[in-house]
PyMOL commands that place a pseudoatom at each C-alpha (Angstrom):
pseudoatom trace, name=CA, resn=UNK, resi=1, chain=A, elem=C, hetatm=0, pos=[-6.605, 4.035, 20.683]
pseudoatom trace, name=CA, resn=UNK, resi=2, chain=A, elem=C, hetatm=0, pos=[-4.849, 1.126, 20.299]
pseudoatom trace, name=CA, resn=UNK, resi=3, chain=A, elem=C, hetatm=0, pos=[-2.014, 0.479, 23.701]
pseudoatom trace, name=CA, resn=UNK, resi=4, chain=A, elem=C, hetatm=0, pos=[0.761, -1.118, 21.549]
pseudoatom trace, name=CA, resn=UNK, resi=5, chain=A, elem=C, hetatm=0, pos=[3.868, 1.014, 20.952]
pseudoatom trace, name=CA, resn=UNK, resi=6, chain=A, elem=C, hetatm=0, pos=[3.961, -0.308, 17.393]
pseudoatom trace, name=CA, resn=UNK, resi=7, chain=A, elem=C, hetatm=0, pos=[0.704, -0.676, 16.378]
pseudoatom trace, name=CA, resn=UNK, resi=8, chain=A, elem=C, hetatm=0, pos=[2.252, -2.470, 12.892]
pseudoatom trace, name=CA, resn=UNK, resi=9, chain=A, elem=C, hetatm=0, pos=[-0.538, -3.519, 10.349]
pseudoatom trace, name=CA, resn=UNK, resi=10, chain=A, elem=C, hetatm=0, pos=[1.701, -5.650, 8.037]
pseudoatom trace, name=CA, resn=UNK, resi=11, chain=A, elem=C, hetatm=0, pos=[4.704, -6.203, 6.348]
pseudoatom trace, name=CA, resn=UNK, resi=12, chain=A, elem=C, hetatm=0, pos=[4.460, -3.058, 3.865]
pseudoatom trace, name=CA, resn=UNK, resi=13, chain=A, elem=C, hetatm=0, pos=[8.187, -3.922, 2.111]
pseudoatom trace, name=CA, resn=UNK, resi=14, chain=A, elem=C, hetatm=0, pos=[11.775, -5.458, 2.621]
pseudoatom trace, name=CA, resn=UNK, resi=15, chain=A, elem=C, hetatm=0, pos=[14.548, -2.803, 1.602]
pseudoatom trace, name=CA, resn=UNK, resi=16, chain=A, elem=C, hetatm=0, pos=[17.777, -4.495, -0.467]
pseudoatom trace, name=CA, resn=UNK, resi=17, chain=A, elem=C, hetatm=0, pos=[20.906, -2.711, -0.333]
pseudoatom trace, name=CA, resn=UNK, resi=18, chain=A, elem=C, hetatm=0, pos=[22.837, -2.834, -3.406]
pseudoatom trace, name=CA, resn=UNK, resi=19, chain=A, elem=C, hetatm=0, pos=[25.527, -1.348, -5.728]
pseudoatom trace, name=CA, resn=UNK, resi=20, chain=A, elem=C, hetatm=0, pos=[24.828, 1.207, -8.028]
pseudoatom trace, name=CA, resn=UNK, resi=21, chain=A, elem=C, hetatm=0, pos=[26.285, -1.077, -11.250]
pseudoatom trace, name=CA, resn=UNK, resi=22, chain=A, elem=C, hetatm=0, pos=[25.590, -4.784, -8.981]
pseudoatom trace, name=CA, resn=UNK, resi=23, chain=A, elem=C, hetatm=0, pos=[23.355, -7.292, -10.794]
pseudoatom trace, name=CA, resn=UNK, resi=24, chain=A, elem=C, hetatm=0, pos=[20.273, -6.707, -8.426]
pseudoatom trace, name=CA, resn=UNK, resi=25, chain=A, elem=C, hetatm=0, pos=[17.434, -9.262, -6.975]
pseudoatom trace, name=CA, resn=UNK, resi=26, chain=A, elem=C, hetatm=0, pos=[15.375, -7.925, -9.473]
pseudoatom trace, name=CA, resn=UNK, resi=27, chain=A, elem=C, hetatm=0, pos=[17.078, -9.038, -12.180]
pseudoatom trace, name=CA, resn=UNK, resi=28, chain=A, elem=C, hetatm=0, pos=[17.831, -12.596, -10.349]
pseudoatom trace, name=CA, resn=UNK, resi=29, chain=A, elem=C, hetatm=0, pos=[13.954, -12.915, -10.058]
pseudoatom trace, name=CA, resn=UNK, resi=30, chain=A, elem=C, hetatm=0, pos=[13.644, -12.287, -13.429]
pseudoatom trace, name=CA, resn=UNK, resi=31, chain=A, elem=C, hetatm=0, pos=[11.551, -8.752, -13.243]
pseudoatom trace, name=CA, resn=UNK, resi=32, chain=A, elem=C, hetatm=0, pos=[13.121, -5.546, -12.959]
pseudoatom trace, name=CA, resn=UNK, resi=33, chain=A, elem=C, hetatm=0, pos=[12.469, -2.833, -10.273]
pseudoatom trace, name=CA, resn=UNK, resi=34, chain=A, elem=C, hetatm=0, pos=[10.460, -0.167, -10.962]
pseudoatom trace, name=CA, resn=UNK, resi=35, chain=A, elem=C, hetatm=0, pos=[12.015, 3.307, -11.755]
pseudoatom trace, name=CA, resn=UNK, resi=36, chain=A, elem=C, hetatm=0, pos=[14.384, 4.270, -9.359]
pseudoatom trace, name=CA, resn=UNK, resi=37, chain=A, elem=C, hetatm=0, pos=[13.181, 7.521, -6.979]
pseudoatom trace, name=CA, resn=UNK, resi=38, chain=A, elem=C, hetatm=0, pos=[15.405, 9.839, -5.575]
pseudoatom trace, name=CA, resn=UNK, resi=39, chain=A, elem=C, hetatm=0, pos=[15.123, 10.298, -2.158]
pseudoatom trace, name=CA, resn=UNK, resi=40, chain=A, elem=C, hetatm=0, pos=[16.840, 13.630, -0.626]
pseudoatom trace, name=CA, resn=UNK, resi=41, chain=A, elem=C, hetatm=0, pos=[19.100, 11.611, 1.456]
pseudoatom trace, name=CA, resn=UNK, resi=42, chain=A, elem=C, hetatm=0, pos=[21.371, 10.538, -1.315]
pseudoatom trace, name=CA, resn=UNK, resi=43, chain=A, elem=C, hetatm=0, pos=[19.788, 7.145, -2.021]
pseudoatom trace, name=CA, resn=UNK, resi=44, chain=A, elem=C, hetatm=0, pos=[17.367, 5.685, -4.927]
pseudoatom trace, name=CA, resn=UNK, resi=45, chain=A, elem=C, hetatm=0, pos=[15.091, 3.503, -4.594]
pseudoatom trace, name=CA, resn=UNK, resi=46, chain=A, elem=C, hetatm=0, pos=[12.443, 1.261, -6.711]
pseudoatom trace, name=CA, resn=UNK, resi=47, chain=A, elem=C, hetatm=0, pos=[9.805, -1.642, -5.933]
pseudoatom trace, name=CA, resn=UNK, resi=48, chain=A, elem=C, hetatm=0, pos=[9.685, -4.690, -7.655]
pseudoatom trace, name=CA, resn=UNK, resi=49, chain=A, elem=C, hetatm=0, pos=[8.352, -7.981, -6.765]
pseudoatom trace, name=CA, resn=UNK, resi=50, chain=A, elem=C, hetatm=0, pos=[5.361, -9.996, -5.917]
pseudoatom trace, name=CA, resn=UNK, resi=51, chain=A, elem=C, hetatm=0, pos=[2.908, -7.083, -4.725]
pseudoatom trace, name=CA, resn=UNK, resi=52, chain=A, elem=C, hetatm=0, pos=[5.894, -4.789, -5.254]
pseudoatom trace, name=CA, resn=UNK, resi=53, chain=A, elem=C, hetatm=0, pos=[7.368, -5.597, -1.698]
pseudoatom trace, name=CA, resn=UNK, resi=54, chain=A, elem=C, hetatm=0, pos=[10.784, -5.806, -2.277]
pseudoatom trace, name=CA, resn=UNK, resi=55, chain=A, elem=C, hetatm=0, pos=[12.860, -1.991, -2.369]
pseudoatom trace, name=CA, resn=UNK, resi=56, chain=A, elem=C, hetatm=0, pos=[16.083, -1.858, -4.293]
pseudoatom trace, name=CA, resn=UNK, resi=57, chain=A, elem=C, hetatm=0, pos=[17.887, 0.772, -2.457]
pseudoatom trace, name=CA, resn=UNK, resi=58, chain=A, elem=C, hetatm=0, pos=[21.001, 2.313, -3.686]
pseudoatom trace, name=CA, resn=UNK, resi=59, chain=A, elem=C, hetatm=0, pos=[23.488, 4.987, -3.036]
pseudoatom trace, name=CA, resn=UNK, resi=60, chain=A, elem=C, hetatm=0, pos=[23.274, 8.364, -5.062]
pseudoatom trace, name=CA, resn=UNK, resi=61, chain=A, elem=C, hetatm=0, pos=[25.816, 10.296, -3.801]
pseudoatom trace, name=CA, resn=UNK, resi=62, chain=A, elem=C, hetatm=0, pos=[29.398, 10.107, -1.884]
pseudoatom trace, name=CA, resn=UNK, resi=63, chain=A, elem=C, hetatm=0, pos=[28.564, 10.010, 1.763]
pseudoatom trace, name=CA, resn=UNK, resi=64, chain=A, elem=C, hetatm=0, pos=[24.875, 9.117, 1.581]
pseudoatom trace, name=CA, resn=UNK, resi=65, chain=A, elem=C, hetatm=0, pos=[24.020, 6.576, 4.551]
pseudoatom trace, name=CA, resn=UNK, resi=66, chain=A, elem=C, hetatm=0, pos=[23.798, 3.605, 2.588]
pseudoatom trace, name=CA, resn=UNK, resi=67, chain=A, elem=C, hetatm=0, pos=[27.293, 4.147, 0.891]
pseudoatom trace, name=CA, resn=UNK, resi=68, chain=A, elem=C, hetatm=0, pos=[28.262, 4.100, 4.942]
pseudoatom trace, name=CA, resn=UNK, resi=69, chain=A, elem=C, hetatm=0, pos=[26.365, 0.918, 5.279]
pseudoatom trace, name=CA, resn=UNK, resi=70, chain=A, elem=C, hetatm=0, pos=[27.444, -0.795, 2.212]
pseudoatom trace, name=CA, resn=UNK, resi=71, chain=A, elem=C, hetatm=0, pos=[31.239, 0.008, 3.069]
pseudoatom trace, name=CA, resn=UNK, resi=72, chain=A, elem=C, hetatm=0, pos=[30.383, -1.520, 6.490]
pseudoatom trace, name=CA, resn=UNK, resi=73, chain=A, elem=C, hetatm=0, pos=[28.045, -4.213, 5.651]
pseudoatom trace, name=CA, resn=UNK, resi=74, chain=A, elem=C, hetatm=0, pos=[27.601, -5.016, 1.762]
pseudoatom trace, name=CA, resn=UNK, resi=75, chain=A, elem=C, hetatm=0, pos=[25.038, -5.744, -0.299]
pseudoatom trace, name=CA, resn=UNK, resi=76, chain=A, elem=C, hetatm=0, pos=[21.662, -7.655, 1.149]
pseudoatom trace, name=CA, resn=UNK, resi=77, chain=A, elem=C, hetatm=0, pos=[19.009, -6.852, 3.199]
pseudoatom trace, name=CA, resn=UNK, resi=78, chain=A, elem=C, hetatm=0, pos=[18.935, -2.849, 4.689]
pseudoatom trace, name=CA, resn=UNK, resi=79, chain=A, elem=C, hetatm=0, pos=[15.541, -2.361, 6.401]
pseudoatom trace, name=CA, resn=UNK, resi=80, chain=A, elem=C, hetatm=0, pos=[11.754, -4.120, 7.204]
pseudoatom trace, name=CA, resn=UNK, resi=81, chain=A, elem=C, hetatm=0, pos=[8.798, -1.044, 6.455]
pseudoatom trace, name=CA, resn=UNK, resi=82, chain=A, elem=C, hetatm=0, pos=[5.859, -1.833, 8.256]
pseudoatom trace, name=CA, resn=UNK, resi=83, chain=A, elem=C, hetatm=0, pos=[2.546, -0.426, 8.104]
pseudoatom trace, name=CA, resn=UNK, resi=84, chain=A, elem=C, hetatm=0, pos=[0.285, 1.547, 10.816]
pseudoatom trace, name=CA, resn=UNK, resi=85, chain=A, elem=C, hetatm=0, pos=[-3.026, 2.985, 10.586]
pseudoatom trace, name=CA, resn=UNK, resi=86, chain=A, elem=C, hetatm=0, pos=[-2.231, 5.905, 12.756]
pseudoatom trace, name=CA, resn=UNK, resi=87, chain=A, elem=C, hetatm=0, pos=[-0.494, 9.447, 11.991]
pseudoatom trace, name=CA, resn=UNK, resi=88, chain=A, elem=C, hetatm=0, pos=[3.280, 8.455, 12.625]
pseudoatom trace, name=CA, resn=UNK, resi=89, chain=A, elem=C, hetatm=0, pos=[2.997, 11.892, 14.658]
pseudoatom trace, name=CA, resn=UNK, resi=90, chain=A, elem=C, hetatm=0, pos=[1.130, 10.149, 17.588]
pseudoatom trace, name=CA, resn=UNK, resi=91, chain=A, elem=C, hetatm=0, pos=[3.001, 6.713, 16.922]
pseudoatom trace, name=CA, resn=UNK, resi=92, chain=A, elem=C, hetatm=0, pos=[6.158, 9.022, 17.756]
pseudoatom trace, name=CA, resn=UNK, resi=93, chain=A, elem=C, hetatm=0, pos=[4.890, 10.182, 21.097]
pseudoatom trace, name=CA, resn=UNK, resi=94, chain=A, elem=C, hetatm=0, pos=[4.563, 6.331, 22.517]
pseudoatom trace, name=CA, resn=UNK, resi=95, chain=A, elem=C, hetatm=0, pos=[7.930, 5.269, 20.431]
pseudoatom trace, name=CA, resn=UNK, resi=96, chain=A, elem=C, hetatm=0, pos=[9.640, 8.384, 22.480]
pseudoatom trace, name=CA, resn=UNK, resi=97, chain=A, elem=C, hetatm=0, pos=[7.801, 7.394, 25.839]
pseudoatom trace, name=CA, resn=UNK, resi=98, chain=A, elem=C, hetatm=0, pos=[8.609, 3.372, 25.556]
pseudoatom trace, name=CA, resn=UNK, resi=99, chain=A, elem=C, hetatm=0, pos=[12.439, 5.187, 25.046]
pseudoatom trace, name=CA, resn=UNK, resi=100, chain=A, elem=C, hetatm=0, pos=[12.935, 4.040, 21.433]
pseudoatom trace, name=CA, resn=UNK, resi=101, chain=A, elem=C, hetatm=0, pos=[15.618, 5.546, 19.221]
pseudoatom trace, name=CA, resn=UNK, resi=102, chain=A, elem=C, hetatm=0, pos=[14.528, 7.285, 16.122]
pseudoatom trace, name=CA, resn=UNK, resi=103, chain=A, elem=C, hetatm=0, pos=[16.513, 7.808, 13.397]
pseudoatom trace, name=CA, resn=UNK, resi=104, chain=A, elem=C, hetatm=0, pos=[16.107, 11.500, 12.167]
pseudoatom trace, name=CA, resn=UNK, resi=105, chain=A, elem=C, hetatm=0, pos=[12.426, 13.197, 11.291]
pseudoatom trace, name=CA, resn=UNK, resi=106, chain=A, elem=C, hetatm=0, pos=[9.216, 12.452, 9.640]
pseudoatom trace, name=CA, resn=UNK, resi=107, chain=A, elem=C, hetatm=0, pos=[9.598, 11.988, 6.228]
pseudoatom trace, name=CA, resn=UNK, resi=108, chain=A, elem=C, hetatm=0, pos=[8.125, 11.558, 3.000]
pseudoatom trace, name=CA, resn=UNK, resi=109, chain=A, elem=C, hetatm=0, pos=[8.565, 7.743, 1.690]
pseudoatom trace, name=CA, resn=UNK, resi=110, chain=A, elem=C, hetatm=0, pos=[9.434, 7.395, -2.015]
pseudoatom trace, name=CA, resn=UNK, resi=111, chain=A, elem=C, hetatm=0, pos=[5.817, 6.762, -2.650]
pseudoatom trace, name=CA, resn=UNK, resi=112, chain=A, elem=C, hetatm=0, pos=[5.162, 10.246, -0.923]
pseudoatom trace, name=CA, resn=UNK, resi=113, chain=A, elem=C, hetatm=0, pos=[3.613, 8.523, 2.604]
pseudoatom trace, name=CA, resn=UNK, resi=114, chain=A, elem=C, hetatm=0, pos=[4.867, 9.687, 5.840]
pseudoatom trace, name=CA, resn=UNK, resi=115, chain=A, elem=C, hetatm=0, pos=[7.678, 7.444, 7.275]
pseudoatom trace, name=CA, resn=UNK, resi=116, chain=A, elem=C, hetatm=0, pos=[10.147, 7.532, 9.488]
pseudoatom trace, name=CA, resn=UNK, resi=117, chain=A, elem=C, hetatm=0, pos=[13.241, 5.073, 10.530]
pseudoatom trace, name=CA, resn=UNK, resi=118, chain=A, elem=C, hetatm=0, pos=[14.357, 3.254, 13.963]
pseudoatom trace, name=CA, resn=UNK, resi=119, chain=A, elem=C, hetatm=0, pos=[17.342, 2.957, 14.970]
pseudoatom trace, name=CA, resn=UNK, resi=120, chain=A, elem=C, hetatm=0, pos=[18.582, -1.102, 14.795]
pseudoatom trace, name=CA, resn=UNK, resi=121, chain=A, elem=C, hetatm=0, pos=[19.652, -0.811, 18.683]
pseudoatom trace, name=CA, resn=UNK, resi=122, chain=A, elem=C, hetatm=0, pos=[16.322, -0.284, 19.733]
pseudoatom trace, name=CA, resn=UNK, resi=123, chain=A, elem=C, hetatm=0, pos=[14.369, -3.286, 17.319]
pseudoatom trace, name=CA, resn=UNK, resi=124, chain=A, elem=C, hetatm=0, pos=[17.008, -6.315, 18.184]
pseudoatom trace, name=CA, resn=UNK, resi=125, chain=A, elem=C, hetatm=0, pos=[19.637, -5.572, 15.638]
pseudoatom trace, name=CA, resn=UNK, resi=126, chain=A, elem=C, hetatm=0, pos=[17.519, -4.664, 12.580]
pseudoatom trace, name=CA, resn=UNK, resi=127, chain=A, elem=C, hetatm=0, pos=[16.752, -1.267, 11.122]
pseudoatom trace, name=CA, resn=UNK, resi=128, chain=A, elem=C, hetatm=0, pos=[13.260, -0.479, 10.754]
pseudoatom trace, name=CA, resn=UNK, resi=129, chain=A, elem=C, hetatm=0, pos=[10.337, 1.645, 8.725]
pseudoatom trace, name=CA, resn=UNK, resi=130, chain=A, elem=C, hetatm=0, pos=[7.900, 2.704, 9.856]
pseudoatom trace, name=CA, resn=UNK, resi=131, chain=A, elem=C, hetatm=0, pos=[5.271, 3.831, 6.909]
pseudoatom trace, name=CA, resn=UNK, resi=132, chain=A, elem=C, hetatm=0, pos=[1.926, 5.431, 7.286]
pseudoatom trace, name=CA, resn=UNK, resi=133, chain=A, elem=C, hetatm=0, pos=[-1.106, 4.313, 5.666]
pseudoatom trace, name=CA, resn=UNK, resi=134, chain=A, elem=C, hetatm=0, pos=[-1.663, 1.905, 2.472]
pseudoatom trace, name=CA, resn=UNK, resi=135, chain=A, elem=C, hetatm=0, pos=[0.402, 2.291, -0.822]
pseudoatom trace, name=CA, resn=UNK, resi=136, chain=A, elem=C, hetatm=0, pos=[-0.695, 5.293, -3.114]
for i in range(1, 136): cmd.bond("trace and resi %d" % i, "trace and resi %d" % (i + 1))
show_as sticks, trace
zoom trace
């Protein structure tokens, strides 16, 4: 078992806040994203990008979290995803232990993987996924 309280594998994808009706990144790179996915939280999101890295995330409904955070905030970058190897059940246990602050449950990722977010007080200021296993 590996002793690191994060045991990150890489980078798995940036997360870009952005207006429902804003001209995105994708469209500034000259690609689009890929079909928007509805997440039960009130947001959409789609890949897009070299390797499909980048996540346009946007608001679906009044009230959703990232309406909240593009109120506060704005349009630009929203989260880092990284990858691990393990079940994000046992990565939980050590992230509890080591006192980090998770944001809500285990969830399904809009690729279907398990992921789950950390709260930007306990990472130095920047909000965090964490997503199990490779891309489906």
């Amino acid at each position: 078992m590996n002793d690191r309280v994060l045991p990150v594998v890489v980078l798995d994808h940036v997360g870009i806040a952005a207006y429902p009706d804003g001209l995105s990144l994708a469209e500034l790179i000259g690609g689009s994203a890929a079909p928007l996915v509805e997440m039960p939280s009130g947001v959409a999101v789609g890949r897009f990008g070299p390797g499909e890295a980048l996540e346009l995330v946007t608001s679906t409904r009044d009230g959703s979290p990232l309406e909240r955070f593009l109120e506060t905030r704005g349009p630009g970058l929203h989260h880092i995803a990284l990858r691990v190897d393990e079940p994000l059940s046992q990565v939980v246990l050590r992230l509890e232990a080591a006192g980090l602050r998770i944001v809500g449950d285990i969830e399904a990722s809009s690729d279907g993987r398990p992921s789950l977010f950390l709260h930007p007080s306990s990472t130095g200021g920047v909000l965090v996924e964490l997503v199990e296993g490779p891309r489906r």
